[in-house]
C-alpha positions as a printed NumPy array, in Angstrom:
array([[ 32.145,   4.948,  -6.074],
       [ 30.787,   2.674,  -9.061],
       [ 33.419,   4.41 , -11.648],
       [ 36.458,   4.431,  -9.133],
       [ 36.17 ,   0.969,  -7.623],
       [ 37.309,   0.061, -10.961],
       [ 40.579,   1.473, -10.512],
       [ 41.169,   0.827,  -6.245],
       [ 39.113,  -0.709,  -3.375],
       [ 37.158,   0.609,  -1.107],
       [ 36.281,  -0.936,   2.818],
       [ 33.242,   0.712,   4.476],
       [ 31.522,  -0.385,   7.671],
       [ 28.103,   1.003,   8.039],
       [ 24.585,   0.54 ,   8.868],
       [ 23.267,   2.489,   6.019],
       [ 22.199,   0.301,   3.054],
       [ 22.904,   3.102,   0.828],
       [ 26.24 ,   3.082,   0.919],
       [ 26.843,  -0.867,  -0.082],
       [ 23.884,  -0.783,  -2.568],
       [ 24.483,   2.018,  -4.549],
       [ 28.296,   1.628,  -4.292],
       [ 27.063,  -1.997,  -6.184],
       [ 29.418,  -3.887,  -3.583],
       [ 31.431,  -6.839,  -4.59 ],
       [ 31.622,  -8.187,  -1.097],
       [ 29.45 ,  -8.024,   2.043],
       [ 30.544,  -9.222,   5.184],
       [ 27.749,  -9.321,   8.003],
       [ 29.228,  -9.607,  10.927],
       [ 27.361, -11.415,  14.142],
       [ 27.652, -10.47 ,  17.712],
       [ 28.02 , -13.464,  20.347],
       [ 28.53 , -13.72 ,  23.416],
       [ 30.793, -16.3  ,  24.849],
       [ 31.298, -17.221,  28.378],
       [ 30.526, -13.558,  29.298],
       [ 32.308, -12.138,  26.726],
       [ 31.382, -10.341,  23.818],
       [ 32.896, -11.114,  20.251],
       [ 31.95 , -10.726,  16.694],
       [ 31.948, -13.664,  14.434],
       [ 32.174, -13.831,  10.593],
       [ 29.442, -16.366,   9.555],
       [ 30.177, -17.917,   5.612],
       [ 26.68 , -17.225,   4.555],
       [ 26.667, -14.263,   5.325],
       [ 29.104, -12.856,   2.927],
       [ 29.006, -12.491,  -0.552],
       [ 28.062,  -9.76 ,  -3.004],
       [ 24.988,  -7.441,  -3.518],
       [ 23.271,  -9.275,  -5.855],
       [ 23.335, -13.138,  -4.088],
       [ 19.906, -13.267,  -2.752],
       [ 20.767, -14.345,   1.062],
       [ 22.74 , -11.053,   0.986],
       [ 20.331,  -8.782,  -0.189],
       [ 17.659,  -9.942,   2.168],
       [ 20.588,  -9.319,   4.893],
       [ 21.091,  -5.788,   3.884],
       [ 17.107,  -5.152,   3.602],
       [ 16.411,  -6.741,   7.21 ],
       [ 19.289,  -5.504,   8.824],
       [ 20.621,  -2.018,   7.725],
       [ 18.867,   1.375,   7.765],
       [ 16.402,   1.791,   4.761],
       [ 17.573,  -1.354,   2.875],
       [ 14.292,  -1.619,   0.613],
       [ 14.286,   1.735,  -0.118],
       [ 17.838,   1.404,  -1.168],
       [ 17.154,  -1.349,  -3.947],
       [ 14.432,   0.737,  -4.801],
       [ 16.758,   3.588,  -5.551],
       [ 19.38 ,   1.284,  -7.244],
       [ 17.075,  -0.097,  -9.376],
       [ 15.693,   3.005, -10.934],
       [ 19.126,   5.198, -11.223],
       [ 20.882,   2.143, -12.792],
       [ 18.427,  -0.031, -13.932],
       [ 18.784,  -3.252, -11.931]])
């Protein structure tokens, strides 16, 4: 994914933190669930978008999505950041 996203772009949605990670992703969008006058909608909060390596994101992707840590870990040793 890191050598082709230079040539198209790619959308995932997943709870994996693998996949955004190690794909080094340009953009992040978290999305929040709400609930509004019994019914359920997802909103798209500013701060909680932005790329892999803004540090309100990457605290995101560690608390929220399936072995985030572990992930960084990973990154950090096949690429080197």
């Amino acid at each position: 994914m890191r050598i082709e996203k230079r040539r198209r772009q790619f959308v995932f949605s997943s709870h994996n933190a693998n996949i955004p990670v190690l794909g080094d992703a340009e953009q992040i969008v978290g999305l929040m669930p709400v609930v509004d006058g019994g019914v359920e909608r997802t909103v798209i909060e500013e701060n909680l978008c932005g790329s892999i390596d803004v540090p309100g994101i990457k605290n995101l992707v560690k608390d929220l999505l399936e072995g985030g840590q572990r992930a960084f870990t990973t990154r950090r040793a096949k690429y080197g950041f």
